[in-house]
Wavefront OBJ file of the C-alpha trace (Angstrom):
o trace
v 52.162 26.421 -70.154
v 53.028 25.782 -66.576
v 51.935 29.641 -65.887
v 48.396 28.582 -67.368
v 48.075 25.579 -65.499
v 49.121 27.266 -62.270
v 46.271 29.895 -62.782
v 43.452 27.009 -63.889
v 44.665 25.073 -60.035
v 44.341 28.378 -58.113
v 41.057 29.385 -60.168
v 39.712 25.784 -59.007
v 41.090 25.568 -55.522
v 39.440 29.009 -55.287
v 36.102 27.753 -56.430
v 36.204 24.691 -53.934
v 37.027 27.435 -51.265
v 33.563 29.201 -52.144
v 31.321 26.647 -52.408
v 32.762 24.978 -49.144
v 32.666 28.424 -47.777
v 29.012 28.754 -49.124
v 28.590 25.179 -47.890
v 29.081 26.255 -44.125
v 26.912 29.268 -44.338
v 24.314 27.238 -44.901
v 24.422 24.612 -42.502
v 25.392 27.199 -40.209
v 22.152 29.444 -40.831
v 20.206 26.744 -41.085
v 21.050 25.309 -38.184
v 17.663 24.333 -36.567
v 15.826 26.757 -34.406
v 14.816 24.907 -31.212
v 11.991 23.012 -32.661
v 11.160 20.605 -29.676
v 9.450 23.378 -28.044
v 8.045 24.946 -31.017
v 6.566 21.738 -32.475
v 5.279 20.594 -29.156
v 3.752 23.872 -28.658
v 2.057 23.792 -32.210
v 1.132 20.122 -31.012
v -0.770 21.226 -28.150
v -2.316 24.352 -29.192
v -3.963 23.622 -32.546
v -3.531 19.801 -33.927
v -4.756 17.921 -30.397
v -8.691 17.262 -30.116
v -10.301 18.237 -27.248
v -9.986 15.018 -24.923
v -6.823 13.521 -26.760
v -3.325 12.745 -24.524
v -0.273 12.355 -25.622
v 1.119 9.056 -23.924
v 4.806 9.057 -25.344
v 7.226 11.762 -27.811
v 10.836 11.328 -29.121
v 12.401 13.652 -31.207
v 12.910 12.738 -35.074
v 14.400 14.417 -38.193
v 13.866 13.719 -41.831
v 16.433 14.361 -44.519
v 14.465 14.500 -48.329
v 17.210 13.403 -51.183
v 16.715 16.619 -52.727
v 17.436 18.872 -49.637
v 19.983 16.776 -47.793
v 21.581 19.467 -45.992
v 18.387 20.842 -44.740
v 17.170 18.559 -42.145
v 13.118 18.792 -41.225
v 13.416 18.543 -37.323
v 10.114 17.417 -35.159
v 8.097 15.135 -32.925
v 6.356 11.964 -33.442
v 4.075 11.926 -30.483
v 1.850 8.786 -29.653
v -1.509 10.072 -28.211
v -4.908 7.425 -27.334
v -6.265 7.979 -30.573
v -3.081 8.260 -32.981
v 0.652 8.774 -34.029
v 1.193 12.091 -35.128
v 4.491 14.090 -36.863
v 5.368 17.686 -36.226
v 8.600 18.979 -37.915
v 9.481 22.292 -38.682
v 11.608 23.067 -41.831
v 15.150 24.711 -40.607
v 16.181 28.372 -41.863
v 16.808 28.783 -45.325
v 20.000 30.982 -46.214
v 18.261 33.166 -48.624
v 15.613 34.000 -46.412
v 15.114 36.613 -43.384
v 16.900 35.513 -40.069
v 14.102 34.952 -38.393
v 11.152 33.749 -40.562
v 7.918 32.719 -39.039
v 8.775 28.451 -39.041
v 7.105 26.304 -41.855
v 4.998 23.269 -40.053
v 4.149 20.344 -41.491
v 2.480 17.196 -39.810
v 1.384 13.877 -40.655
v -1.387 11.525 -38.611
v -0.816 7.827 -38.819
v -3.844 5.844 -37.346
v -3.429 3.359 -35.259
v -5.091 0.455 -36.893
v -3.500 -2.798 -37.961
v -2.414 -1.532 -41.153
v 0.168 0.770 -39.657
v 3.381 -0.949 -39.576
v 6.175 0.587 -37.202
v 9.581 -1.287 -36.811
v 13.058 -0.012 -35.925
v 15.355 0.845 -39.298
v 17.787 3.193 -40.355
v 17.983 6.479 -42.007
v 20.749 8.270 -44.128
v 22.052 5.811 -45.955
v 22.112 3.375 -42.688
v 24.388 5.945 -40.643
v 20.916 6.376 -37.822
v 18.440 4.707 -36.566
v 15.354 5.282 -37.815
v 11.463 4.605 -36.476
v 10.076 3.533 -40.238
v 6.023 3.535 -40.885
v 4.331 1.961 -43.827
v 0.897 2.312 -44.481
v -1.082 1.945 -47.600
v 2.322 1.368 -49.592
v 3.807 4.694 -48.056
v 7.033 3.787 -46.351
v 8.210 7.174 -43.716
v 11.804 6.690 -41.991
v 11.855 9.244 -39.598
v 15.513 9.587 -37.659
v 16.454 9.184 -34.549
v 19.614 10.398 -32.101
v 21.085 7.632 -30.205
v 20.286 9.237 -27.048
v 16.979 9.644 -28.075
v 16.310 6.277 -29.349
v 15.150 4.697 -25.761
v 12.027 7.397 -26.636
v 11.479 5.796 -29.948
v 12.074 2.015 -28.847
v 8.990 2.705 -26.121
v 7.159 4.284 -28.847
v 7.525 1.108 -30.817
v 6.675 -1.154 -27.746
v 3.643 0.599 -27.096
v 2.782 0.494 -30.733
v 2.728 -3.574 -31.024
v 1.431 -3.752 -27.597
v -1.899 -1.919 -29.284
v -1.737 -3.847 -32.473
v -1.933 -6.941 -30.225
v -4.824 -5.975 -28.404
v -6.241 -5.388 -31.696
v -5.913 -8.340 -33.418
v -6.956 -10.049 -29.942
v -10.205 -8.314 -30.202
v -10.983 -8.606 -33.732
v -10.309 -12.423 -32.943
v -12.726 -12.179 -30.239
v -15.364 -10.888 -32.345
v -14.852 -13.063 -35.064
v -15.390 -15.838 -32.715
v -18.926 -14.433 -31.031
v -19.900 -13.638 -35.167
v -19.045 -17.347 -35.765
v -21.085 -19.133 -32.467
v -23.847 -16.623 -33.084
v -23.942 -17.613 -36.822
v -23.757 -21.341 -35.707
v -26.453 -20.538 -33.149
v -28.433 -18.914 -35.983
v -28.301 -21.796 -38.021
v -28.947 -24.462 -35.510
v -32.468 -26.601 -35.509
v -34.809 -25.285 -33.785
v -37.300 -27.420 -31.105
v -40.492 -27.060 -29.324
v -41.605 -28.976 -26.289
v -45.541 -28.824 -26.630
v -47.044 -27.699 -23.348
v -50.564 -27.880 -21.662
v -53.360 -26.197 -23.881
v -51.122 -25.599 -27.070
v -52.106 -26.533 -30.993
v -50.005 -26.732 -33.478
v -51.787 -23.508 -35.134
v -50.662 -21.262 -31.920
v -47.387 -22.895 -31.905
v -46.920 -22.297 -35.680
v -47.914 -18.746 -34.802
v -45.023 -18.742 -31.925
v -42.336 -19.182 -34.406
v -43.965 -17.237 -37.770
v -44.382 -20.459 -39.674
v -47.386 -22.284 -40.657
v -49.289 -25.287 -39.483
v -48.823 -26.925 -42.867
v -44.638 -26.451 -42.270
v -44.685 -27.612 -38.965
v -46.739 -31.272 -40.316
v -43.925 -31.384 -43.261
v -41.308 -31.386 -40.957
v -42.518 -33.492 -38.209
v -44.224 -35.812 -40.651
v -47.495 -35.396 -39.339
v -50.689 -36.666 -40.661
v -52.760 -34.775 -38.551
v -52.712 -31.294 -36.366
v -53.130 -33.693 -33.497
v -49.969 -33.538 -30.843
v -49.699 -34.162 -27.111
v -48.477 -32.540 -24.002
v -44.368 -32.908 -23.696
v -44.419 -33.883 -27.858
v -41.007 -32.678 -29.425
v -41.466 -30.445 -32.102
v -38.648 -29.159 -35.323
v -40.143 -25.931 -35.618
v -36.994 -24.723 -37.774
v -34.771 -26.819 -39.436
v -30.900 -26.269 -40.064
v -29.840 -24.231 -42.280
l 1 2 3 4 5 6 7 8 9 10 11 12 13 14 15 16 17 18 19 20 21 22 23 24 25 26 27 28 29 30 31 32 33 34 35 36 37 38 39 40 41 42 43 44 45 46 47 48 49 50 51 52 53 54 55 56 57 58 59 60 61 62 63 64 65 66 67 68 69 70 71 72 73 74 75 76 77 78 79 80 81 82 83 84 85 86 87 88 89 90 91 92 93 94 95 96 97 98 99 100 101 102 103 104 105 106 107 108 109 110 111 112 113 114 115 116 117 118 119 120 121 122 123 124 125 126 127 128 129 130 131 132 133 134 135 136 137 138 139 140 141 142 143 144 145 146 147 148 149 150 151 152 153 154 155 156 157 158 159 160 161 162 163 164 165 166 167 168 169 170 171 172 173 174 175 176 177 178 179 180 181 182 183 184 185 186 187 188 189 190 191 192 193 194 195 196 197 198 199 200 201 202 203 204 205 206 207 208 209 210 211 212 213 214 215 216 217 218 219 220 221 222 223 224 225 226 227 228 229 230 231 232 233
């Protein structure tokens, strides 16, 4: 019995051995190629519009539950139009040393709805820059020594949003005096040599309005008369 038990530990403690073994094959093969440069090339060669700058870029990674050990490295660059992610997948172990890298990118516009705050990643062991838009939540993570990147990123990010929301308060206000404005009586001060037909005419309505609301009895008026020519509305 002991001489069975003896061969079940070794057969286990040699199965641990392999799949650590296995385990450090793979994170060393697919250890990530240098994708800074390769994603910021990518960046500026095909997804840029003509005319678009890139203001600010940290370097992020992303981690998916059902490839932990495989981390998607990248970018998230802030341009004047956008935020954009570039990653590149890492090697796979069952693939050729040096396969042409899988891209993948993401545009976030910057509008209101796009919601960027610091977080964490992995379970809370990094700091994160998370997005949510739409009721998509992205946590995209972060190297301390790379985090002063993201924290400007961030800054920048509410310092748009602000100027936003100050604008779209600015126009609300104009929409609101111009509707006021719109809506507000209107008066005529009758000059030298007008009727009330040509000043009916002046302001599309009709000589029969303009008596209703000035309770006329007549079409007689008189120089520097004060006329509602529109009413509120």
């Amino acid at each position: 019995m002991p001489r069975i038990v003896g061969a079940l530990a070794a057969q286990i403690a040699l199965v641990i051995v392999l799949l650590l073994g296995g385990l450090a094959i793979h994170v060393y093969r697919t250890h990530p190629r240098p994708a800074r440069a390769l994603v910021e090339r990518e960046l500026r060669g095909g997804i840029l519009t003509e005319g678009e700058h890139v203001s600010r870029i940290v370097t992020v990674f992303r981690r998916r539950p059902s490839d932990y050990f495989r981390a998607t490295r990248g970018i998230l660059a802030l341009t004047d139009h956008r935020l954009v992610y570039v990653g590149i997948a890492p090697r796979d172990i069952m693939g050729p040393e040096d396969p042409v890298p899988a891209i993948e990118s993401r545009d976030f516009p910057l509008d209101t709805t796009l919601r960027a705050s610091p977080g964490h990643a992995l379970l809370g062991a990094t700091r994160a820059v998370v997005l949510a838009q739409g009721g998509e939540r992205e946590a995209f993570g972060v190297a301390d020594e790379d985090w002063q990147d993201a924290d400007a990123i961030l800054r920048e990010l509410e310092a748009r949003h602000a100027a936003q929301r100050a604008e779209a308060a600015r126009l609300r206000r104009e929409a609101a005096i111009a509707d006021s404005i719109a809506r507000a009586p209107k008066w005529h001060v009758v000059a030298r040599g007008q009727a009330l037909s040509t000043i009916a005419t002046m302001y599309g309505t009709t000589v029969e309005q303009l008596r209703a609301l000035n309770n006329l009895t007549s079409d007689r008026i008189k120089v520097g008369q004060r006329l509602l020519v529109k009413p509120q509305t």
